[in-house]
Backbone as CSV, one residue per row, in Angstrom:
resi,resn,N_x,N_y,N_z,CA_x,CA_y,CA_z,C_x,C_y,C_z
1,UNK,-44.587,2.516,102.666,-45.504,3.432,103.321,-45.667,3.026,104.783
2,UNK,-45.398,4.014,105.834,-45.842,4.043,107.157,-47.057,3.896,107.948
3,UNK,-47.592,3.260,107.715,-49.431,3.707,107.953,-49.622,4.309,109.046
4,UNK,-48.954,3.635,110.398,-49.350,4.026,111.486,-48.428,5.853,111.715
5,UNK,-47.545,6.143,111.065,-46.819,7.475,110.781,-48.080,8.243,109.909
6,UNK,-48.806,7.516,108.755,-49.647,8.712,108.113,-51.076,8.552,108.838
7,UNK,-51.244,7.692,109.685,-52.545,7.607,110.344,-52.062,8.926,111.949
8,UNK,-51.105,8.873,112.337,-50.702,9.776,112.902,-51.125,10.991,112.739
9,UNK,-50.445,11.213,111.088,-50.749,12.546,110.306,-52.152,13.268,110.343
10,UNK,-53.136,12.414,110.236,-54.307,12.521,109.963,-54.959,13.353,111.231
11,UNK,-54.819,12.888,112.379,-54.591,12.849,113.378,-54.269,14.502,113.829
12,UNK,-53.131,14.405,113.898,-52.150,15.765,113.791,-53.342,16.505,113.493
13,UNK,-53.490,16.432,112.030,-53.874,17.689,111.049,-55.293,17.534,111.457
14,UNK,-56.321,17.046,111.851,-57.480,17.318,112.257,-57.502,18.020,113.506
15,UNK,-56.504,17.450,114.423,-56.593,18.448,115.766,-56.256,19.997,115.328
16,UNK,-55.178,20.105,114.787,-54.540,21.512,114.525,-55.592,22.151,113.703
17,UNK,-56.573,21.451,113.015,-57.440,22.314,112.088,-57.973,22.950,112.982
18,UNK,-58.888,22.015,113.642,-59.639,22.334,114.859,-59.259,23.498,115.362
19,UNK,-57.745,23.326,115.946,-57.545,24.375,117.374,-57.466,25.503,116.243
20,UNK,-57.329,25.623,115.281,-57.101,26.679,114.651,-58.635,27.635,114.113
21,UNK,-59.513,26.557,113.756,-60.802,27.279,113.636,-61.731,28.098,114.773
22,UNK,-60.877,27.965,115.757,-61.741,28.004,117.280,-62.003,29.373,117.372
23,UNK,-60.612,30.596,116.894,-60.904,31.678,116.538,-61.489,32.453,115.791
24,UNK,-61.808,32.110,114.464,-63.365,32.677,113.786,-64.000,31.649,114.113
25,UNK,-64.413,30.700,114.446,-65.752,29.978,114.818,-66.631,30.482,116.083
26,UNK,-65.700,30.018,116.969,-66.513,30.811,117.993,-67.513,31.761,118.321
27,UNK,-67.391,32.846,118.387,-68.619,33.903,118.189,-69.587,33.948,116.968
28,UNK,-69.440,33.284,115.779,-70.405,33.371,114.801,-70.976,31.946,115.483
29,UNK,-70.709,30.952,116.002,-71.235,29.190,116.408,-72.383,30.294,117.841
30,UNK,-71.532,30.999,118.521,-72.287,31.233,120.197,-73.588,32.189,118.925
31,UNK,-73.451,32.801,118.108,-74.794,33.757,117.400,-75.764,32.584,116.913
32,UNK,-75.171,31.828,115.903,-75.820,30.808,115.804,-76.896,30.099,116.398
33,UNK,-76.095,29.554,117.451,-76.934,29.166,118.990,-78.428,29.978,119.373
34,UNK,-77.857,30.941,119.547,-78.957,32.171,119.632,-80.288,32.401,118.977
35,UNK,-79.758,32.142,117.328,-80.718,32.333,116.294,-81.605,30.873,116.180
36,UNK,-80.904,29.796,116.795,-81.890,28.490,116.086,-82.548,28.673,117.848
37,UNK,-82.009,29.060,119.036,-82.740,28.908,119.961,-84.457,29.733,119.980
38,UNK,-83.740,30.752,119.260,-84.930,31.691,119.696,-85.547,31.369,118.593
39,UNK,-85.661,30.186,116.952,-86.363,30.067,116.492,-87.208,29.103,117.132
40,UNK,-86.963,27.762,117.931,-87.458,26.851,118.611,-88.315,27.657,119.620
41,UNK,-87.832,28.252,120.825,-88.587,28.809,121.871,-89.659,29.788,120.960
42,UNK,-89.763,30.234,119.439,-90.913,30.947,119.155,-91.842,29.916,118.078
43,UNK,-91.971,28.191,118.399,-92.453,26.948,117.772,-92.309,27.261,116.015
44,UNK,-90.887,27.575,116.255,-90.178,26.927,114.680,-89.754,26.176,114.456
45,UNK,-88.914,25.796,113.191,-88.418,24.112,113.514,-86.805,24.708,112.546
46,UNK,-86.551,23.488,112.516,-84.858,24.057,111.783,-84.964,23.045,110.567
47,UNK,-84.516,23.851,109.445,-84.833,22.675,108.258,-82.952,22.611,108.158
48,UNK,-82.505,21.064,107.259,-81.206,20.854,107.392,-80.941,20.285,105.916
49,UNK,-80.394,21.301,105.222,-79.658,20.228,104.216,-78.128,20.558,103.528
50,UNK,-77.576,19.319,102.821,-76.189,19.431,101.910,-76.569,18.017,101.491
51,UNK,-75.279,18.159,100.623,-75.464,16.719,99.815,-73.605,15.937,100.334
52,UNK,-74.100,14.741,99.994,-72.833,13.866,100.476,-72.689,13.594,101.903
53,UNK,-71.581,13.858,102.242,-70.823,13.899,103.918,-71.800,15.231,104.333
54,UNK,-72.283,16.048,103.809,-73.284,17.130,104.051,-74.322,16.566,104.845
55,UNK,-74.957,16.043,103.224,-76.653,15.433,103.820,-76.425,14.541,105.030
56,UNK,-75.156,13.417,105.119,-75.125,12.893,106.410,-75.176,13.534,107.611
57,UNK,-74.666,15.297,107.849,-74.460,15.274,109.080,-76.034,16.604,108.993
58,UNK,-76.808,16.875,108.032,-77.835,17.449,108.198,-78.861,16.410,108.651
59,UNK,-78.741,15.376,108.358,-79.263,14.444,108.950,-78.797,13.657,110.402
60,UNK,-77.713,13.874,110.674,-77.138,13.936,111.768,-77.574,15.061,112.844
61,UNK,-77.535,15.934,112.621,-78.169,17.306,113.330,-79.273,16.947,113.571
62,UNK,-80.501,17.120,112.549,-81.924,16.884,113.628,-82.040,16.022,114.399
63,UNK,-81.135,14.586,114.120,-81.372,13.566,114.756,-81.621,14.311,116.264
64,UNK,-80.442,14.542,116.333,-80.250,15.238,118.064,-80.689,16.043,118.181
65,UNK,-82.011,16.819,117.483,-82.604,17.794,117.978,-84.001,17.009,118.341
66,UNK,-84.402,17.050,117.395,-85.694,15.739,117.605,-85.430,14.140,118.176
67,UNK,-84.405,13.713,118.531,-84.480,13.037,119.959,-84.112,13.337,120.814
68,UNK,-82.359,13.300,120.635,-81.566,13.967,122.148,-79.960,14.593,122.070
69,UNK,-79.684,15.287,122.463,-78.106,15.015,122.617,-77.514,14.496,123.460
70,UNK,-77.156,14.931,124.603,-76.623,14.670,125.517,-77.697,14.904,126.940
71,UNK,-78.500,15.968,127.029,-79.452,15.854,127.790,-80.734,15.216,127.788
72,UNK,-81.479,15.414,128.936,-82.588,14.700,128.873,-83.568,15.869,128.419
73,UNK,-84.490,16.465,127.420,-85.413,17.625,127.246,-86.167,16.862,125.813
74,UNK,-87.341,17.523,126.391,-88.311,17.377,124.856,-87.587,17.390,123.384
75,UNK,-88.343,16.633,123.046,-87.952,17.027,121.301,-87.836,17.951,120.663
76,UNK,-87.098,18.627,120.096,-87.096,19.483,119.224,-87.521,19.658,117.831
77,UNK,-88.167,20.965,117.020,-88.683,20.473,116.037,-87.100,20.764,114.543
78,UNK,-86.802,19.686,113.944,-85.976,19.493,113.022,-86.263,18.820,111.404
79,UNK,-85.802,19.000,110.890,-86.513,18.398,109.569,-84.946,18.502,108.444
80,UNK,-84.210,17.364,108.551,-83.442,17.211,107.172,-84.431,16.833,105.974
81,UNK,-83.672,17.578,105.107,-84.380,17.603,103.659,-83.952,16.962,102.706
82,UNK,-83.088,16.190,103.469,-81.925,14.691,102.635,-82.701,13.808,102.722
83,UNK,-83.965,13.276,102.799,-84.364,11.943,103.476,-85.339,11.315,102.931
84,UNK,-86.012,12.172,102.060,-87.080,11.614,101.363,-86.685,11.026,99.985
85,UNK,-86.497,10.380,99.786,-86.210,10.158,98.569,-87.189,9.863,97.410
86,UNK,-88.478,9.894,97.608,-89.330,9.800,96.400,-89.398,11.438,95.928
87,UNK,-89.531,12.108,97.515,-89.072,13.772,97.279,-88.541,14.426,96.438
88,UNK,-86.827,13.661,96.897,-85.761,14.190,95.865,-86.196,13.946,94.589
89,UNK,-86.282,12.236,94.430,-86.344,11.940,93.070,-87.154,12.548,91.844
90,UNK,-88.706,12.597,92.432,-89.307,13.529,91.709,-89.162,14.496,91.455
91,UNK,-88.881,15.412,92.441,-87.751,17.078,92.068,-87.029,17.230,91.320
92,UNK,-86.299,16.086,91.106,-85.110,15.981,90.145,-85.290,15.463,88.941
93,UNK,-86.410,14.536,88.843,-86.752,13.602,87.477,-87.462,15.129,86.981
94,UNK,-88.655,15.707,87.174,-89.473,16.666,87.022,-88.938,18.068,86.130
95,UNK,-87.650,18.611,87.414,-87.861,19.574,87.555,-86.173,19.744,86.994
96,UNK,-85.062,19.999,88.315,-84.184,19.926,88.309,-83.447,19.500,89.244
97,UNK,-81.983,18.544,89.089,-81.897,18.688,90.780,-81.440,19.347,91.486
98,UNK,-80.744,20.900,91.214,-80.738,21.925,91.883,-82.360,22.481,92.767
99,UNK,-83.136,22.147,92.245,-84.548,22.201,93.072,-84.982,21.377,94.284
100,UNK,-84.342,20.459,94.302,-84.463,19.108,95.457,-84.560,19.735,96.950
101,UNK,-83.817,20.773,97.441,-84.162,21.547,98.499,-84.894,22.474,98.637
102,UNK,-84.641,23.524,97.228,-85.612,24.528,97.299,-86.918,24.595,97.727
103,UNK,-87.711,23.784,97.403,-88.936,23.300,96.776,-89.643,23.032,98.035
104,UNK,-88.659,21.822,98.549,-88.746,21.663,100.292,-88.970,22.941,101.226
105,UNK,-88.414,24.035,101.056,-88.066,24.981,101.699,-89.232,25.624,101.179
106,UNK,-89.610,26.303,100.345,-90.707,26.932,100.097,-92.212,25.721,100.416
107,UNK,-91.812,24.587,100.363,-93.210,23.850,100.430,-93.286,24.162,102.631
108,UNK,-92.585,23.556,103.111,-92.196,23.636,104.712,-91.777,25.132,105.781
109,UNK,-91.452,25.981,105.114,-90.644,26.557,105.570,-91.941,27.921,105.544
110,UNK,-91.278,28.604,107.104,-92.197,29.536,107.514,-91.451,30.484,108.054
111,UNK,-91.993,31.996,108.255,-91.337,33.319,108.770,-90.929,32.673,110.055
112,UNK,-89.977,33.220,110.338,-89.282,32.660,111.673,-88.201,31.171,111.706
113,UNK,-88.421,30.150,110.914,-88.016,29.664,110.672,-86.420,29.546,110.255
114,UNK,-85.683,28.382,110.765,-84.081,28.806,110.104,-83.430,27.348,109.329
115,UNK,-82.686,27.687,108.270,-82.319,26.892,107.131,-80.739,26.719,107.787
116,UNK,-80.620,25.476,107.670,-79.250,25.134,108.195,-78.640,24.420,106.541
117,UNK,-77.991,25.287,105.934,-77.565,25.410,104.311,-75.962,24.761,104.681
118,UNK,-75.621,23.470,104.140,-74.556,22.804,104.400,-73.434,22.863,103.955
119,UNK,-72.095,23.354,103.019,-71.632,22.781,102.068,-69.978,23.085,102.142
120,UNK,-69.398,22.234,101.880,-68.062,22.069,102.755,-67.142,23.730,101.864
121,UNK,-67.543,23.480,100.522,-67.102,24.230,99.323,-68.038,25.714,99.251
122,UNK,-69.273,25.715,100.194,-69.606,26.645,99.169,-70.054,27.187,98.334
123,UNK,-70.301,26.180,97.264,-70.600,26.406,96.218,-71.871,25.520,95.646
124,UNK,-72.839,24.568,96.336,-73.389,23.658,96.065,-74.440,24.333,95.333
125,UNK,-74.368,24.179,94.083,-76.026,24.622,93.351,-77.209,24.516,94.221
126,UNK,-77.935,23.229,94.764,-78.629,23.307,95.164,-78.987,23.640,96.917
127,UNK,-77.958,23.643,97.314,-77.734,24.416,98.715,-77.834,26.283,98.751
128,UNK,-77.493,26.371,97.894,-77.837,28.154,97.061,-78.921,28.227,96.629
129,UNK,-79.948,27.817,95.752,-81.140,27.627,95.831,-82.129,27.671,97.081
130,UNK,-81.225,26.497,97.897,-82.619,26.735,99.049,-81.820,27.689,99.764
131,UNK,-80.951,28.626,100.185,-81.123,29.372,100.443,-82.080,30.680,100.425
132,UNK,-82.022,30.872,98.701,-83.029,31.847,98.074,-84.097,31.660,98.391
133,UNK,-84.353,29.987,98.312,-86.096,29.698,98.873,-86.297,30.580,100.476
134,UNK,-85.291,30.404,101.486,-85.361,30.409,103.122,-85.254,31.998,102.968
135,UNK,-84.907,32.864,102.307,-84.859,34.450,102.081,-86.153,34.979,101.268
136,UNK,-86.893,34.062,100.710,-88.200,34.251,100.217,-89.074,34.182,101.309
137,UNK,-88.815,32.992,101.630,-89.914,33.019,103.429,-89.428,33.868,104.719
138,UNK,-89.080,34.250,104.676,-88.232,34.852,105.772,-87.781,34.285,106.366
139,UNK,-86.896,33.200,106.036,-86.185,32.787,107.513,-84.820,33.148,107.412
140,UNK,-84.007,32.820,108.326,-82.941,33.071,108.751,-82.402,31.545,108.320
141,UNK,-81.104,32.146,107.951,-79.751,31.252,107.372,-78.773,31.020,108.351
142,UNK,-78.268,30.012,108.598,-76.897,29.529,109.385,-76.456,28.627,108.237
143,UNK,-75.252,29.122,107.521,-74.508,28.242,106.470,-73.528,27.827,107.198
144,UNK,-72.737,27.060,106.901,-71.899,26.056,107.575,-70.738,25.458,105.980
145,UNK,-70.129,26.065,105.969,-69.141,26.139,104.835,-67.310,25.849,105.034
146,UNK,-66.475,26.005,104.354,-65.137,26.151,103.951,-64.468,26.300,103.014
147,UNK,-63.460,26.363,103.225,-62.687,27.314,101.303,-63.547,28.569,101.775
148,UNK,-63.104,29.626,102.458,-63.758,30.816,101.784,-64.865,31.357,101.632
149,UNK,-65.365,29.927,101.950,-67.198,30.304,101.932,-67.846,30.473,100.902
150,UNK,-67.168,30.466,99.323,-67.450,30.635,97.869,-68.366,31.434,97.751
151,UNK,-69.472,31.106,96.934,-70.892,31.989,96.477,-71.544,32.117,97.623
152,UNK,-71.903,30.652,98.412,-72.917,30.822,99.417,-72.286,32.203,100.578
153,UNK,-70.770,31.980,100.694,-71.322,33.184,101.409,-71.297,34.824,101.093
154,UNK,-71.437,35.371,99.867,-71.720,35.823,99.097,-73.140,36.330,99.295
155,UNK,-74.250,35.137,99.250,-75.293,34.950,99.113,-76.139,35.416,100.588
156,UNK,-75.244,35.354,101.725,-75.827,35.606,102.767,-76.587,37.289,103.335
157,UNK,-77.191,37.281,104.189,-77.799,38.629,104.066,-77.001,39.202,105.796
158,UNK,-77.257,40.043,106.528,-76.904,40.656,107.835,-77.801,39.896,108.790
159,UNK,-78.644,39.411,108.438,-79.401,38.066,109.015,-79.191,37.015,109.957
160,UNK,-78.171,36.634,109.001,-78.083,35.154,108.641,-76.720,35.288,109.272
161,UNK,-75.982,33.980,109.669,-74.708,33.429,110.067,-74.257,32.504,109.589
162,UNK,-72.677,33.143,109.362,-71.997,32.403,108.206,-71.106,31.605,109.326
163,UNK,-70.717,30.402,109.551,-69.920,29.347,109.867,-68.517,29.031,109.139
164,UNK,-67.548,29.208,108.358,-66.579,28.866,107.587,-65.245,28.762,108.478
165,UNK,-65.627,27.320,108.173,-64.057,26.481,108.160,-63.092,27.136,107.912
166,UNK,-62.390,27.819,108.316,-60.448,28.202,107.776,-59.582,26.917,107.098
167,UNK,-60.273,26.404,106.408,-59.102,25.698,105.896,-60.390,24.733,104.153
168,UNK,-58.946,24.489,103.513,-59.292,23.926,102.117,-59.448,22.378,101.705
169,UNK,-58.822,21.856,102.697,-59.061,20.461,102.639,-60.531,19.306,102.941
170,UNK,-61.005,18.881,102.169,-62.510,18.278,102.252,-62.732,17.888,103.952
171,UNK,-61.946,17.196,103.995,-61.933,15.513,105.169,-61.703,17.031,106.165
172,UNK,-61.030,17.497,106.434,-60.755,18.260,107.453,-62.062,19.653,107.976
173,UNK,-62.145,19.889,106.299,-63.585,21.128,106.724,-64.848,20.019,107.316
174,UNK,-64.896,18.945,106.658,-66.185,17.985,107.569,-65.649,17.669,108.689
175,UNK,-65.004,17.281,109.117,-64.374,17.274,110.646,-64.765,18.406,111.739
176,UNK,-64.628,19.619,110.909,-64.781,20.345,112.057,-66.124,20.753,111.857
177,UNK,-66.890,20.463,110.829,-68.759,20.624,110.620,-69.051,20.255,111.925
178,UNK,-68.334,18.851,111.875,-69.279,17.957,112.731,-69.108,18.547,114.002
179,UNK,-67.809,18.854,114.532,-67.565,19.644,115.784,-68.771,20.346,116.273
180,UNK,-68.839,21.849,114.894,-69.686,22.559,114.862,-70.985,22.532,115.508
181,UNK,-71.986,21.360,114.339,-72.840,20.888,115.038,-73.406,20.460,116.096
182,UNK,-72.241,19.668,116.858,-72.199,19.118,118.198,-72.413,20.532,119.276
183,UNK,-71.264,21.643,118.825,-71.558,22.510,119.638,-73.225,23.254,119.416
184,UNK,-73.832,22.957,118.097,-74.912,23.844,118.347,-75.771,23.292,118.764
185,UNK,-75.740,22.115,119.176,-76.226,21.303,119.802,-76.559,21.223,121.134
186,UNK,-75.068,21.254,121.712,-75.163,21.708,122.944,-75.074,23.218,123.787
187,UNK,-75.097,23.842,122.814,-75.611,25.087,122.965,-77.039,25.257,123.618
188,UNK,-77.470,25.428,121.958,-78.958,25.042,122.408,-79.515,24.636,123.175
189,UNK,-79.398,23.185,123.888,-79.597,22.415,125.042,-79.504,23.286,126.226
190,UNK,-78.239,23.986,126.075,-78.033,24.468,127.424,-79.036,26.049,127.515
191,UNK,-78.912,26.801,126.721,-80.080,27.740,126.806,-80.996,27.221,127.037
192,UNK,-81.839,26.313,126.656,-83.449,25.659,126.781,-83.507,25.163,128.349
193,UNK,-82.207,24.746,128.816,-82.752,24.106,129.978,-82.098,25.144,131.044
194,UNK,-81.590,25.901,130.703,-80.873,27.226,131.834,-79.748,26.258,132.280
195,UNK,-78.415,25.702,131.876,-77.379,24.917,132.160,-76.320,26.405,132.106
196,UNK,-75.823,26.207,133.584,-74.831,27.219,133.341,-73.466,26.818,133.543
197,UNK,-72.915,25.715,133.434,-71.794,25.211,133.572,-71.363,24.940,131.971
């Protein structure tokens, strides 16, 4: 085995995913932008969850909303729903753990408000759940998916903005999440502070 030939590979195939998602990503990522800005500028907050490499980068996301990204601006209001863990646990010992977000979402979650629903597949039971919860309260959905977008995007309303990866491979649809994020990141940033470069 070649390592430094299949570490290459890796390589390769994450860039090319990339350049390849740029064309459906784009304009649903710039709507996106739009929808979590104008939930912040009307004192909403963005709730964030998935499970796995998910919950890491929903927890990754508020980080940089509620401290910083790249600019210098106030905090933003953010809330991953990966983090509590007496939360989860009880949700799940209790109840079910398809409920572990929901529950969150109907306990936190307010009209205006937007659910950042994670899941590389699609298909996460409990990422579909709190959706239903964030369509009970009125908020608005930004899913962030691949493969197709499965049930969740199915599940979405004319609302809401669907994000999906063009491609089937795990490691590669989280790759370009994270992209994602970064850009709504600096999106955002740049509307809030009038950055026109």
């Amino acid at each position: 085995m070649d390592l430094i030939e299949r570490i290459s590979r890796q390589f390769h195939d994450s860039a090319q995913t990339k350049l390849a998602a740029v064309e459906s990503m784009a304009a649903p990522l710039a709507g996106a932008i739009e929808v979590m800005t104008n939930c912040l500028l009307n004192n909403g907050k963005i709730l964030a969850c998935g499970n796995g490499g998910s919950a890491a980068d929903a927890q990754h996301f508020a980080a940089e909303l509620v401290n910083r990204f790249e600019m210098e601006r106030p905090p933003l209001a953010a809330v991953a729903l990966t983090t509590d863990s007496s939360t989860l646990t009880s949700i799940a010992n209790d109840y079910d753990y398809n409920q572990v977000f929901s529950k969150q979402v109907l306990a936190l979650g307010q009209p205006g408000d937007v659910l950042l629903a994670i899941s590389t597949s699609g298909n996460s039971p409990n990422v579909m759940e709190a959706i239903a919860a964030a369509h009970e309260r009125d908020m608005r959905v930004v899913a962030l998916t691949g493969k197709g977008g499965g049930r969740m995007g199915e599940q979405l309303g004319a609302q809401d903005v669907h994000l999906c990866v063009p491609a089937d491979r795990t490691a590669r649809i989280q790759e370009v999440h994270l992209l994602a994020l970064h850009c709504l990141c600096d999106g955002i940033d740049c509307l809030l502070l009038g950055v026109e470069e």
